[in-house]
Legacy VTK file of the C-alpha trace (Angstrom):
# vtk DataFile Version 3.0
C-alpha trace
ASCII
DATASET POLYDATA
POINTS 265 float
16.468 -1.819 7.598
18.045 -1.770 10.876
21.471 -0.131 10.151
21.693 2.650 12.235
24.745 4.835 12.680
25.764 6.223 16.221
27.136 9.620 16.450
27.134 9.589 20.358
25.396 7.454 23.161
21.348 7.385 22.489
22.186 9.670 18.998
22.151 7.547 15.689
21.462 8.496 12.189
19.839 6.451 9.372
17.913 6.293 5.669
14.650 4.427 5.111
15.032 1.141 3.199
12.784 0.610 0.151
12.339 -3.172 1.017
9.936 -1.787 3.594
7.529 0.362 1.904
4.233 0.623 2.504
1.908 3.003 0.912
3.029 6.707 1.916
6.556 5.353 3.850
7.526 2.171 5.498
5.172 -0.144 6.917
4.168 0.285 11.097
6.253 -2.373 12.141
9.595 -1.827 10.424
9.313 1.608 12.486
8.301 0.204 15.636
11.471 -2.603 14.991
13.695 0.683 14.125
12.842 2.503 17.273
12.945 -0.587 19.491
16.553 -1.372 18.144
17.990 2.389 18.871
17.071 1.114 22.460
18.877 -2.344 22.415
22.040 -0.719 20.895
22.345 1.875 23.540
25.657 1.173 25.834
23.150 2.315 28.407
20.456 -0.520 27.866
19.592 -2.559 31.030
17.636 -6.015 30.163
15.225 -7.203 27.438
12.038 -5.459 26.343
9.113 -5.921 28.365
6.560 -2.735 27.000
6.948 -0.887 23.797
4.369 1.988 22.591
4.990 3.621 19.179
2.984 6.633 18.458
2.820 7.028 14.819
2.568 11.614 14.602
3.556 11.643 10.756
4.617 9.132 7.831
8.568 8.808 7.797
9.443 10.134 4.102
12.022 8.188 2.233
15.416 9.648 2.927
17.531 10.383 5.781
16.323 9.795 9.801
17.850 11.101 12.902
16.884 8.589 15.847
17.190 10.251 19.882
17.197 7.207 22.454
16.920 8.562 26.022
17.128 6.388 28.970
14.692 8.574 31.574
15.004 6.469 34.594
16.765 3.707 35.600
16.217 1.737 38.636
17.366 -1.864 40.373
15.645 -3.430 37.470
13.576 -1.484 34.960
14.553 1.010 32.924
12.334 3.647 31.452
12.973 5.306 27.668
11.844 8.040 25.343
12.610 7.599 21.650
11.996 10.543 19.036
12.749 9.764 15.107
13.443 13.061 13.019
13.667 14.273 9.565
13.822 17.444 7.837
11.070 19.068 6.309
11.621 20.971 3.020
12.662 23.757 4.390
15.343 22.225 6.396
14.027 22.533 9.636
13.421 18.626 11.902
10.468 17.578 12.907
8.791 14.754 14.707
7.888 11.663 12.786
7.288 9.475 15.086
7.559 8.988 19.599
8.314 5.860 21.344
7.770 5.374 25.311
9.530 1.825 26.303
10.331 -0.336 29.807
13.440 -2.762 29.632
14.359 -5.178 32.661
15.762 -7.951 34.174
13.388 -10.441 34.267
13.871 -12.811 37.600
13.159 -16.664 37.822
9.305 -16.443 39.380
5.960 -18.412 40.077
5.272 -18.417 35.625
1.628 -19.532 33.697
0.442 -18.752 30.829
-3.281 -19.036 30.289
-3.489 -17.664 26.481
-3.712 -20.815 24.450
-2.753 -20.817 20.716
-5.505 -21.503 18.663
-5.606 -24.892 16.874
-3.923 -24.517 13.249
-2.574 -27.041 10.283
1.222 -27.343 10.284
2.759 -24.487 8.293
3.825 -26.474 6.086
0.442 -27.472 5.130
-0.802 -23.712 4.527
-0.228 -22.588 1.095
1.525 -19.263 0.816
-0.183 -15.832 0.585
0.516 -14.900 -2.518
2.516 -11.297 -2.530
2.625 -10.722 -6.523
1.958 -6.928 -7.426
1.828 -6.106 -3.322
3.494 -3.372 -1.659
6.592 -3.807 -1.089
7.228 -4.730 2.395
4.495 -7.623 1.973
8.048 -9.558 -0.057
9.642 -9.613 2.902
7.211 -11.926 4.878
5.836 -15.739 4.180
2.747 -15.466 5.165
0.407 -18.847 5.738
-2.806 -17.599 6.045
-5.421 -20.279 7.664
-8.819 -17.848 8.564
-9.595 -14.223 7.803
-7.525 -13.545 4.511
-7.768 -10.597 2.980
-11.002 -10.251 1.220
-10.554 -10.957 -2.659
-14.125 -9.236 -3.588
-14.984 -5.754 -2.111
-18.615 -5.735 -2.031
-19.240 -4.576 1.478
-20.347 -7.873 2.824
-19.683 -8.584 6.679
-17.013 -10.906 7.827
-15.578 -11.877 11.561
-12.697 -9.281 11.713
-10.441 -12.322 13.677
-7.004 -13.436 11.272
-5.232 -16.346 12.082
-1.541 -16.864 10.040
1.806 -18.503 9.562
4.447 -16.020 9.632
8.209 -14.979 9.525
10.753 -12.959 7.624
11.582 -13.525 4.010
14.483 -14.592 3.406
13.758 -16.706 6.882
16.380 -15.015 9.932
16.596 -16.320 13.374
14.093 -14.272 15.663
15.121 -11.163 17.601
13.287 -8.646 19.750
13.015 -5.830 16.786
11.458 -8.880 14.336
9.274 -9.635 16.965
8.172 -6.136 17.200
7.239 -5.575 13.114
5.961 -8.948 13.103
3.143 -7.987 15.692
2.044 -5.123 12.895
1.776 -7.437 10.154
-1.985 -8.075 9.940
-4.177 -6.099 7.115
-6.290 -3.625 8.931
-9.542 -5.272 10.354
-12.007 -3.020 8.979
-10.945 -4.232 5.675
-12.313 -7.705 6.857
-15.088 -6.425 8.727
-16.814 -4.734 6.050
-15.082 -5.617 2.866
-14.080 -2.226 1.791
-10.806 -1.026 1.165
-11.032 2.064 2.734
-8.016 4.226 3.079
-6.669 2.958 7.091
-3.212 3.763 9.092
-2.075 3.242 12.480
-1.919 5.776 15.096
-0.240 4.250 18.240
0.457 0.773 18.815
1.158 -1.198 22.369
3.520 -4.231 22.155
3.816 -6.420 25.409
6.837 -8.894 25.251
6.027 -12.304 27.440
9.536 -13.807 25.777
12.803 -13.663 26.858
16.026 -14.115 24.638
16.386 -18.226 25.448
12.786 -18.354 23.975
13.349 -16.411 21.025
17.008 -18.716 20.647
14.889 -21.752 20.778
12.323 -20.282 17.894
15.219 -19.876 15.367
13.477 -19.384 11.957
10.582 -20.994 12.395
7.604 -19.483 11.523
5.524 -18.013 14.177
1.715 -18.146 14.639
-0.354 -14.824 14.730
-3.816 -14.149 15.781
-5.745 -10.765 14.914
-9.251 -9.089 16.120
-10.894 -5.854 16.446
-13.506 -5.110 18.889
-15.083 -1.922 18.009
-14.930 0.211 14.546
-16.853 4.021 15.545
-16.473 7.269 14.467
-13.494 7.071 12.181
-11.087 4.692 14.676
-10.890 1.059 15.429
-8.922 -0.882 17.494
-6.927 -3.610 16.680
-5.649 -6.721 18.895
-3.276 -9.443 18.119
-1.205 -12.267 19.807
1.666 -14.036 18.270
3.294 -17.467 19.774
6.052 -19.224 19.081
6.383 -22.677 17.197
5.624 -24.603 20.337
2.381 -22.761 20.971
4.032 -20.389 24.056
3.359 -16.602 23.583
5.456 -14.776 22.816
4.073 -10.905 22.856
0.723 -9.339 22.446
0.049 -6.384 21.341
-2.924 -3.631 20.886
-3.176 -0.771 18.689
-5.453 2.117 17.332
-6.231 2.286 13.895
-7.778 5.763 11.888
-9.728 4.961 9.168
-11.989 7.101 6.855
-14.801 6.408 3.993
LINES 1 266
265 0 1 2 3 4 5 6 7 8 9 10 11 12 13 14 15 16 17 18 19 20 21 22 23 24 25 26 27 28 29 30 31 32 33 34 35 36 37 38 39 40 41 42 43 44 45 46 47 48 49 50 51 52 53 54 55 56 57 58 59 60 61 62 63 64 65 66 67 68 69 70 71 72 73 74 75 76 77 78 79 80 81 82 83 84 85 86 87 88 89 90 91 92 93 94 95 96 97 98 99 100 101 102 103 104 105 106 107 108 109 110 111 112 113 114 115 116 117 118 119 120 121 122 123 124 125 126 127 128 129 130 131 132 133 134 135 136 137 138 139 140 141 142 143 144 145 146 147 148 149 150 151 152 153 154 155 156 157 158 159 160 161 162 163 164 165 166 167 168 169 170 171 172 173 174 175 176 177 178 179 180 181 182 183 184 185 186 187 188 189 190 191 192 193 194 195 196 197 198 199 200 201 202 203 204 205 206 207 208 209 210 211 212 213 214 215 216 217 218 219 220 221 222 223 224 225 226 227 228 229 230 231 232 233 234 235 236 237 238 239 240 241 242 243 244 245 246 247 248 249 250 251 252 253 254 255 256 257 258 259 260 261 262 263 264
């Protein structure tokens, strides 16, 4: 999913990867993972990831990508990028799939708390596994352990709480990285699909990811699976927002994120 081929510094080129698919391209996250990675493999790149915000403008069609990394502004220590991911159309001329703002930086030794607290959940191990058979593709490569808020198994417009709480990492498992950690913060099943119990067509439109972890803490997480929390707080007028938090195996966050959602009847 990640291979990307650099033809010069911020430039790379690349093809979408079936293992991802959703249901009109690949699924949010894998492109939010792609774009953040064009960043980390720039020779350019100061630091880790602190803010990443993917803006969603079309759906990436299978085929060839051209991926434009741009480092805007770099100071002592924060850097500042703009990411664009391209394709042709049919008629041969690019356009914009997707835009990605982002902050790296050095992240100094300081006074550190953390009041988000994990909620309290069954051992993985526990949990049996969401069952994947007939999904869309890019549900195979996840385990998913879900504990509250699975996907509803009758639609007949009942209300539920629209809050998720799940087991989760890559399948076949793969030691954690900062591009995992960014698709596995768009994992969760649109909330209005909870909230009312209708499968109505739904699709991200920009999504915020905040990353409290740095690259000891993801070391230390290996494989594991991770524990991720979803919510929504308001569903109006053809949008809905959509909240999650994900922590590590020891119950320390490691990123949150936030993202609008456009759904229709």
């Amino acid at each position: 999913m990640l291979a990307l081929q650099p033809r010069e510094p911020g430039v790379y080129e690349g093809h979408t990867h079936a293992g991802y698919w959703n249901m009109v391209g690949p699924y949010g996250g894998a492109t939010a993972a792609l774009m953040l990675h064009s960043i980390l493999q720039h020779p350019d790149c100061l630091g880790d990831p602190v803010a990443l915000t993917v803006n969603f403008a079309g759906p990436v069609a299978s085929g060839p990508y051209r991926i434009e990394a741009t480092p805007v502004r770099t100071n002592r220590s924060t850097q500042h990028w703009t990411v664009v991911l391209l394709q042709d159309d049919e008629n041969g001329d690019q356009q914009v799939t997707t835009t990605a703002t982002a902050v790296t930086a050095v992240r100094r030794d300081t006074f550190s708390i953390e009041d988000g607290r994990p909620p309290h959940m069954p051992d993985p191990a526990t949990c049996e596994r969401f069952d994947t058979t007939g999904a869309m593709e890019w549900l195979q490569r996840y385990d998913m352990r879900v504990v509250t808020g699975a996907i509803p198994k009758v639609w007949d417009d009942s209300a539920h709480e629209p809050v998720s709480q799940l087991w989760v990492r890559d399948n076949p498992p793969r030691a954690l990285d900062f591009p995992a950690l960014a698709a596995l913060c768009d994992v969760f099943f649109p909330r209005v699909w909870l909230r009312r119990a209708r499968r109505v067509p739904a699709g991200t439109v920009s999504i915020t990811t905040y990353f409290h972890a740095d690259r000891a803490q993801l070391a230390a997480q290996g494989d594991q699976h991770v524990l991720g929390q979803a919510d929504a707080q308001a569903f109006r007028n053809g949008f809905f927002d959509q909240s999650a938090q994900v922590w590590d195996a020891k119950g320390q966050l490691l990123a949150t994120s936030h993202q609008t959602v456009y759904y229709k009847e």
